[in-house]
C-alpha positions as a LaTeX table, in Angstrom:
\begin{tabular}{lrrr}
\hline
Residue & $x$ (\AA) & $y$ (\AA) & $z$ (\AA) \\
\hline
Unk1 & 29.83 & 9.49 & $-47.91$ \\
Unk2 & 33.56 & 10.00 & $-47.79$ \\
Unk3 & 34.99 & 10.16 & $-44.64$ \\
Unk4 & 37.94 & 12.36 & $-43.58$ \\
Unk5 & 41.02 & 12.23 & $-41.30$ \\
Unk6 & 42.14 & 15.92 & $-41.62$ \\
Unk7 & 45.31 & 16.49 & $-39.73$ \\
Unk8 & 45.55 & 19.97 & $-38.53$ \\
Unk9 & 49.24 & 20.77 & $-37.45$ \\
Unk10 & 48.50 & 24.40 & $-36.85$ \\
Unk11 & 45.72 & 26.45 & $-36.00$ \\
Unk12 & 44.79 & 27.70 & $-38.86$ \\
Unk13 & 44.46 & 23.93 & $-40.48$ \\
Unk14 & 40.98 & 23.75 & $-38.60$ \\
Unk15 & 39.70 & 25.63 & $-41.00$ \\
Unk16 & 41.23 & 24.89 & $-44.08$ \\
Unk17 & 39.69 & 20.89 & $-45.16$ \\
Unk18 & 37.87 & 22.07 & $-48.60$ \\
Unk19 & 34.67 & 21.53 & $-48.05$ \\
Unk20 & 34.34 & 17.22 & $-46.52$ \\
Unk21 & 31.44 & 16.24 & $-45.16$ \\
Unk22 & 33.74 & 15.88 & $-41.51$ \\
Unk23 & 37.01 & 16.02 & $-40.57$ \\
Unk24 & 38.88 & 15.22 & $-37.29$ \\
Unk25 & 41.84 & 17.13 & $-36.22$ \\
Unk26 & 44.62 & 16.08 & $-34.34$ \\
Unk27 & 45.49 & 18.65 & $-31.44$ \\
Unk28 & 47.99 & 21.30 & $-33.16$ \\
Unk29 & 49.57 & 22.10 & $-30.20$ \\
Unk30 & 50.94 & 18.85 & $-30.24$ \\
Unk31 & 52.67 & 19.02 & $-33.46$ \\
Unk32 & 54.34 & 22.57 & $-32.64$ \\
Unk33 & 56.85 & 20.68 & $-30.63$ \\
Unk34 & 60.26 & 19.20 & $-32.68$ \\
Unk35 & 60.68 & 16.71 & $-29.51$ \\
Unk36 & 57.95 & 14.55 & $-31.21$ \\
Unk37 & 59.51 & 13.18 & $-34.53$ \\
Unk38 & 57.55 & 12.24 & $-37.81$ \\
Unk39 & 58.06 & 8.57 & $-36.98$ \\
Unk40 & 56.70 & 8.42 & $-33.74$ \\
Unk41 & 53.54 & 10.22 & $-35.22$ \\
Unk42 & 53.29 & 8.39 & $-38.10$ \\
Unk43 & 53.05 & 5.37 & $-35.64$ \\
Unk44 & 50.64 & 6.58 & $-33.65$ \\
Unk45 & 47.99 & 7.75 & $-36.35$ \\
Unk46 & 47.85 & 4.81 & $-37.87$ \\
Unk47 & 46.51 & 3.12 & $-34.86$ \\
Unk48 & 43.62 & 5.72 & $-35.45$ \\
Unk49 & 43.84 & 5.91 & $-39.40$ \\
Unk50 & 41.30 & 2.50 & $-39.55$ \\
Unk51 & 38.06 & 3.38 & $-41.79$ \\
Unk52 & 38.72 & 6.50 & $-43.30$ \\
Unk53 & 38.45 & 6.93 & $-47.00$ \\
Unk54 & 41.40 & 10.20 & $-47.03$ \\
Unk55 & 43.88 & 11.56 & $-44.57$ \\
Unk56 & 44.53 & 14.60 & $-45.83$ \\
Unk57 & 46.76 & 18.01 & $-43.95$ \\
Unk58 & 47.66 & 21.31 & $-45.94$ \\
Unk59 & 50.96 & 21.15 & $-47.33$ \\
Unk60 & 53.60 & 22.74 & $-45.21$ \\
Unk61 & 57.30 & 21.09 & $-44.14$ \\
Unk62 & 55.23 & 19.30 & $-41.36$ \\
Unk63 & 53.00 & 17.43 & $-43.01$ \\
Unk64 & 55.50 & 16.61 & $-46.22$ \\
Unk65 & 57.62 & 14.94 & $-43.66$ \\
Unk66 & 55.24 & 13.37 & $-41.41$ \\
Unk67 & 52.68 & 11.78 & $-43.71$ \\
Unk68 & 55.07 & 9.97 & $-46.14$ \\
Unk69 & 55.75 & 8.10 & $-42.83$ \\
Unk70 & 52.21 & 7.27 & $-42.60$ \\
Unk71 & 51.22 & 6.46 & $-46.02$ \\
Unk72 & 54.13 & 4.05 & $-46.17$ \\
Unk73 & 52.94 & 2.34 & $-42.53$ \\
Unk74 & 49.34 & 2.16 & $-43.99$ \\
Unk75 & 51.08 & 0.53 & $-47.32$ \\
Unk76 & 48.78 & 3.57 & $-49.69$ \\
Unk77 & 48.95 & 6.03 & $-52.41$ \\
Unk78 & 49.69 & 9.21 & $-51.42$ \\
Unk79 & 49.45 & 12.51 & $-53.63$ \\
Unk80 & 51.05 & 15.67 & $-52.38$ \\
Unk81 & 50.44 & 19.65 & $-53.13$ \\
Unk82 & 47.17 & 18.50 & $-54.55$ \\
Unk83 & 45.28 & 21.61 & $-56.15$ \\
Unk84 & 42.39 & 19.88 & $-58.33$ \\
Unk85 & 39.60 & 16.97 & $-57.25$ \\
Unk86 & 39.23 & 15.90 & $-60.31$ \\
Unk87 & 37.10 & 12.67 & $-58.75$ \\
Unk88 & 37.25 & 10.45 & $-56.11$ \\
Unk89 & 40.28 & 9.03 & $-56.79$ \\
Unk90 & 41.60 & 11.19 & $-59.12$ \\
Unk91 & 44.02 & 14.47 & $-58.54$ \\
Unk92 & 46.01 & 17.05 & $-59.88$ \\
Unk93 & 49.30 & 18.15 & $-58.83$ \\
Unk94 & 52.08 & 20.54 & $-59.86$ \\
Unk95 & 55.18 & 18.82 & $-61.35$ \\
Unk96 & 58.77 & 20.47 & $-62.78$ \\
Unk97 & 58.39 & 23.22 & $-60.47$ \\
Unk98 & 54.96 & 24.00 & $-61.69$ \\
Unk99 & 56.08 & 24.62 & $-65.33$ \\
Unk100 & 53.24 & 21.36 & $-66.03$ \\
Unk101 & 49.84 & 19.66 & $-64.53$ \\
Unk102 & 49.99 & 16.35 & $-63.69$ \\
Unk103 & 46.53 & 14.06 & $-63.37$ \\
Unk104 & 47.34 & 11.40 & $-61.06$ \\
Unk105 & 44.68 & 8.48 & $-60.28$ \\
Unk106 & 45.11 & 6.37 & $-57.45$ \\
Unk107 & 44.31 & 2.64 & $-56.59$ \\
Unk108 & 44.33 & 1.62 & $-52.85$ \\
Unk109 & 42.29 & 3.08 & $-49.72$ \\
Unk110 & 42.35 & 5.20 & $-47.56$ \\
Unk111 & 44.07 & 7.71 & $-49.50$ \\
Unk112 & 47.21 & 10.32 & $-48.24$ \\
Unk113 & 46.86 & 13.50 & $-49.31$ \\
Unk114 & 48.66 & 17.25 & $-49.21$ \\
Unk115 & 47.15 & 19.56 & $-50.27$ \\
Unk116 & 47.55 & 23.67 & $-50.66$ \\
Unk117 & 44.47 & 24.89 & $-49.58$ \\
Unk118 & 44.30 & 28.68 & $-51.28$ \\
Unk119 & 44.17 & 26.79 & $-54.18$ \\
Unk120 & 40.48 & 25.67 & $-53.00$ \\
Unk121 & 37.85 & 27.90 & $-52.99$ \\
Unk122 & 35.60 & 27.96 & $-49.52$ \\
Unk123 & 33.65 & 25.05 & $-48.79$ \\
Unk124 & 30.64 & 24.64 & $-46.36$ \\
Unk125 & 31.49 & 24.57 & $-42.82$ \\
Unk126 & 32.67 & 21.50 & $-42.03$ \\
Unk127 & 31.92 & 19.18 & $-38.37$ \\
Unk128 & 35.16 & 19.00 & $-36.83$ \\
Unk129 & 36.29 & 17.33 & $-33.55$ \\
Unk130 & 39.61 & 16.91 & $-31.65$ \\
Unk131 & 42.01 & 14.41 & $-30.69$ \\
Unk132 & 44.81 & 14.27 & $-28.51$ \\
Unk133 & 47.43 & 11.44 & $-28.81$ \\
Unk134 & 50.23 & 9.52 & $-26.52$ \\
Unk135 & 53.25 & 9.25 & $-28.09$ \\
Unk136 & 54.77 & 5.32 & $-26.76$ \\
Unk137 & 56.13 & 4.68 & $-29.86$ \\
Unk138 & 60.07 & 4.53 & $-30.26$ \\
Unk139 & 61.83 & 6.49 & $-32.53$ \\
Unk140 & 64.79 & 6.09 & $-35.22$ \\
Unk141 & 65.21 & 9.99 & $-34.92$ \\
Unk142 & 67.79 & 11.70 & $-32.41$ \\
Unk143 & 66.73 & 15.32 & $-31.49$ \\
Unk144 & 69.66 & 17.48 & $-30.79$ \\
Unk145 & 68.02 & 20.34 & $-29.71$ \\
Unk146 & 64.91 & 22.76 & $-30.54$ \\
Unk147 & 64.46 & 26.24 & $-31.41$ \\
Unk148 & 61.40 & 28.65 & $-31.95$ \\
Unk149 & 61.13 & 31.66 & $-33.71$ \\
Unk150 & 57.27 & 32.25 & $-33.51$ \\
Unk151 & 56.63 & 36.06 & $-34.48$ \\
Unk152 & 52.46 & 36.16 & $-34.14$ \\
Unk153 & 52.27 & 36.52 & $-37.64$ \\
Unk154 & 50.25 & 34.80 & $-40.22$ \\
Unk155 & 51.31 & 31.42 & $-41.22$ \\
Unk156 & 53.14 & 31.51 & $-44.60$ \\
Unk157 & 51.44 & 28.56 & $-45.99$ \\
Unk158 & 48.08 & 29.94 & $-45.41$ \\
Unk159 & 48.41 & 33.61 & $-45.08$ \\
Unk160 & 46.21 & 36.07 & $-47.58$ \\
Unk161 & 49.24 & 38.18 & $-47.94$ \\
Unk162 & 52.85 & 37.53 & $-48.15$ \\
Unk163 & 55.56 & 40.43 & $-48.44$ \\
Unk164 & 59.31 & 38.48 & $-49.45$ \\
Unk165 & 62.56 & 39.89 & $-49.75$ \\
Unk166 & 65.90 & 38.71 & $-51.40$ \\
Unk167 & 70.08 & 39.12 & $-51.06$ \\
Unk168 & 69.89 & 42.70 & $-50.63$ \\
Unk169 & 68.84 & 43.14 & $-47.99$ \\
Unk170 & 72.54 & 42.45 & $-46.56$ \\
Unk171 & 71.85 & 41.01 & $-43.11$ \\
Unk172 & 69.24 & 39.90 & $-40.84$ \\
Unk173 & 68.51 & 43.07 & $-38.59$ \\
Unk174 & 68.25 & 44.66 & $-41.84$ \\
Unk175 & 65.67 & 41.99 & $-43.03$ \\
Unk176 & 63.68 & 42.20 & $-39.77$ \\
Unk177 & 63.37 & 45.41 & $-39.71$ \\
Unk178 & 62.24 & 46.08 & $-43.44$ \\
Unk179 & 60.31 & 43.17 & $-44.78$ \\
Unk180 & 59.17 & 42.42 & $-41.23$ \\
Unk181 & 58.03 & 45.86 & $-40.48$ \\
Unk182 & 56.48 & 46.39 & $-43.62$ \\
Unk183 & 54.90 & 43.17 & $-43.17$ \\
Unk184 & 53.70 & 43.67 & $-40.04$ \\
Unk185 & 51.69 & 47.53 & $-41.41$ \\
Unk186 & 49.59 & 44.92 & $-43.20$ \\
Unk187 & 48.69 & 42.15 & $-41.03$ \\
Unk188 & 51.14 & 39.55 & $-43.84$ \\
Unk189 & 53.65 & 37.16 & $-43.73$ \\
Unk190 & 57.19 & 36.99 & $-44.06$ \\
Unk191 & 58.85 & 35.41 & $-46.83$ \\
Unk192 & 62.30 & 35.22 & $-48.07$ \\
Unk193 & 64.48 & 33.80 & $-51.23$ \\
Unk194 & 66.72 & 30.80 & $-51.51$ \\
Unk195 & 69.54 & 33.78 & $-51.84$ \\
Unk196 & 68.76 & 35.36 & $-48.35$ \\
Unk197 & 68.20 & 31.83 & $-46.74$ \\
Unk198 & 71.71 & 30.72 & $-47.82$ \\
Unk199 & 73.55 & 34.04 & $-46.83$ \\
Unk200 & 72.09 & 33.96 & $-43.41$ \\
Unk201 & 69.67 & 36.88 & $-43.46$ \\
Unk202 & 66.44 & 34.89 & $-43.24$ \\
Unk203 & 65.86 & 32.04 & $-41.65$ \\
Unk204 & 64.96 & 28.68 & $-43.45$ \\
Unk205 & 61.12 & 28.27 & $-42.93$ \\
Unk206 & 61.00 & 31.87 & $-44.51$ \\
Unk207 & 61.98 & 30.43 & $-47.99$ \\
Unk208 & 59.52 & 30.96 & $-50.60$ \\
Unk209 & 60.31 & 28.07 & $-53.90$ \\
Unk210 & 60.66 & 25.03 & $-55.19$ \\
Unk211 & 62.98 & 23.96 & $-52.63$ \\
Unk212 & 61.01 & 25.94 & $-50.06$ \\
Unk213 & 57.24 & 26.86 & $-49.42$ \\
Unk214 & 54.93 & 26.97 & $-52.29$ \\
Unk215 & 52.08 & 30.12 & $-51.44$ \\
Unk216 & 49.34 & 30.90 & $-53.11$ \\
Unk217 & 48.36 & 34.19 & $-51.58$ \\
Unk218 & 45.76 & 37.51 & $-52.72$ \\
Unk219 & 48.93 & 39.63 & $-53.04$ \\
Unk220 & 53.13 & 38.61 & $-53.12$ \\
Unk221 & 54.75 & 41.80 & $-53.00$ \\
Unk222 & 58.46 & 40.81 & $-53.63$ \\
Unk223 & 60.76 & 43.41 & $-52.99$ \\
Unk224 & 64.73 & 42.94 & $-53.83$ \\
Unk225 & 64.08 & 39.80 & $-55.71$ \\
Unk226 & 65.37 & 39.17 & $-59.20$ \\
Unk227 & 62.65 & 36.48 & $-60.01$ \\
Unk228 & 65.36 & 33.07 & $-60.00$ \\
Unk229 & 63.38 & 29.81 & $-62.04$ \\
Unk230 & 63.35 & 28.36 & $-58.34$ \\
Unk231 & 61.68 & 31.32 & $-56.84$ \\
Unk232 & 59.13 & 31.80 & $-59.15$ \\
Unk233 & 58.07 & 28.29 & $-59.02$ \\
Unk234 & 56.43 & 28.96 & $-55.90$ \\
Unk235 & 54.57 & 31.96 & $-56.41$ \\
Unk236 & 53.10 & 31.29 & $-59.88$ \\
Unk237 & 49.62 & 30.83 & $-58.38$ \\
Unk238 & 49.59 & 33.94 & $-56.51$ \\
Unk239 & 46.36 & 36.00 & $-57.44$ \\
Unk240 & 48.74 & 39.38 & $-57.57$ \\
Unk241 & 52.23 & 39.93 & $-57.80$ \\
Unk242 & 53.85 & 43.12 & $-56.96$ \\
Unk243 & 57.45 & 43.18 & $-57.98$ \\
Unk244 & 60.05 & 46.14 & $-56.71$ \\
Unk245 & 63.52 & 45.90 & $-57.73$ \\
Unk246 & 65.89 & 48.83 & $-58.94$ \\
Unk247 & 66.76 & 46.53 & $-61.91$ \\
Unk248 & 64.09 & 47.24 & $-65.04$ \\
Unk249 & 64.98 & 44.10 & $-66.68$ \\
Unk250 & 65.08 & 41.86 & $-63.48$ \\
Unk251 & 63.19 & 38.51 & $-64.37$ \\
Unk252 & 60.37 & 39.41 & $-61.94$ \\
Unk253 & 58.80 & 41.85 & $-64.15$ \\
Unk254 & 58.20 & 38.94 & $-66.54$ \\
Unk255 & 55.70 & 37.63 & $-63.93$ \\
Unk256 & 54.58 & 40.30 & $-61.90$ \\
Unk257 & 51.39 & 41.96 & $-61.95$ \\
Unk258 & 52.49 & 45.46 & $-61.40$ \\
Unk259 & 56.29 & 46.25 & $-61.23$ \\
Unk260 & 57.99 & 49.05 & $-59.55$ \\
Unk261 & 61.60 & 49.89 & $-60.51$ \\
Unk262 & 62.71 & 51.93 & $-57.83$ \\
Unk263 & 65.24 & 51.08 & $-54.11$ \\
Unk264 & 62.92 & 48.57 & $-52.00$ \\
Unk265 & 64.71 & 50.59 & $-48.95$ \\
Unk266 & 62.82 & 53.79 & $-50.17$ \\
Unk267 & 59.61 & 52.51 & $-51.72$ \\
Unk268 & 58.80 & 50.25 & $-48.87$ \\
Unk269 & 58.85 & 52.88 & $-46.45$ \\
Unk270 & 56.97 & 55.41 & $-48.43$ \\
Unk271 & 54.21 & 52.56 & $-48.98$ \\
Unk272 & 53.84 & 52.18 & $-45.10$ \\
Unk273 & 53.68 & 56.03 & $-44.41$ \\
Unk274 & 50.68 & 55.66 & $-46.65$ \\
Unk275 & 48.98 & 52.87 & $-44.99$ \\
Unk276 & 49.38 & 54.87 & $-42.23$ \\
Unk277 & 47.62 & 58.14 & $-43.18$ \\
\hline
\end{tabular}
């Protein structure tokens, strides 16, 4: 039987290993703090890594940085945003910005693997313990300094529901107070553009895309966004996509599953006065 070293960087990680026989987690509290660079963990998982057949985390910024590290300590394949198990040591990925399916089949062992995990369906309950570990190892990384804008909600990554919003939304109080209040009336996470990320209004773990997050959520309700190539390449998987923009022949409505043409600063807060009733 295969056996798993799932690295669970955030809470909700625990539960997300698709159905392995066990998994071991690595204390996410840890990993919530910048002062402990990808290096040093890197270093000190592989002194634990001995005897597993996969070390696998959900894809998310952390993991993409901190497991390339490892795989090239451990001298492995590794496979990232896997969505398939095709077998044992074969995979499939995304590749061009999910325009094409890639089979990849490794050779080596243990095996290093990302993976997005709404792409999975439920597995069976899996035994899971905890570890803590002591960071001795130096570092080639210099942290300047740290910052933390935890808001309670969902994680993007994993979250069921994800409401985004793009450029026009002008300025960040603005974006806040929109997209994060409508958000908020449904218990979803926040996402934002490349557009809004580069202008200031969002900040940078909020970007949804190929040079951002790839989600997978029940329902992307994308208000304000014109639907770039970039953009769209990741929220192709999404089960539903709700598109509002006040332009009717906006890219978007290429994709979307239901399209709205209407002011996102109107519909949005009609929509939550109905939640609300």
């Amino acid at each position: 039987m295969s056996k798993l070293l799932f690295i669970a960087f955030y809470e909700s990680d625990l539960s997300a290993a698709p159905g392995f026989a066990k998994a071991l987690g690595i204390d996410y509290d840890t990993f919530l703090a910048p002062s402990v660079p990808s290096d040093v963990f890197a270093k000190e998982l592989a002194k634990i890594a001995t005897g597993y057949s996969y070390i696998a985390s959900p894809s998310s910024m952390k993991s993409k940085d901190a497991l390339p590290y490892l795989a090239g300590l451990l001298d492995t394949p590794m496979v990232t945003d896997v969505i398939s198990v095709v077998s044992p040591t074969t995979f499939k990925r995304p590749i061009y910005a999910g325009s094409m399916i890639a089979t990849v089949e490794t050779i080596g062992n243990p095996v290093v693997i990302t993976f997005r995990p709404n792409g999975f369906e439920k597995g069976l309950p899996v035994s899971a313990s905890t570890v803590t570990l002591e960071f001795t190892e130096a570092s080639n990384v210099k942290v300047v300094s740290e910052s933390n804008r935890g808001t309670g909600r969902p994680d993007l990554g994993s979250a069921k529901i994800v409401v985004s919003g793009g450029r026009p939304l002008k300025e960040a109080a603005t974006f806040e107070s929109v997209i994060g209040g409508f958000a908020d009336s449904l218990g979803a996470a926040v996402g934002a553009t490349r557009a809004a990320v580069d202008s200031g209004i969002a900040p940078n773990e909020l970007q949804v895309g190929q040079t951002g997050k790839v989600v997978v959520p029940d329902l992307y309700i994308a208000a304000g966004i014109s639907g770039s190539t970039q953009h769209m390449a990741g929220i192709k998987d999404s089960k539903v996509i709700v598109a509002i923009n006040t332009d009717a022949n906006a890219p978007i409505f290429e994709m979307a599953d239901l399209g709205l043409v209407g002011d996102l600063y109107t519909v949005l807060p009609e929509l939550q006065t109905e939640l609300k009733s």
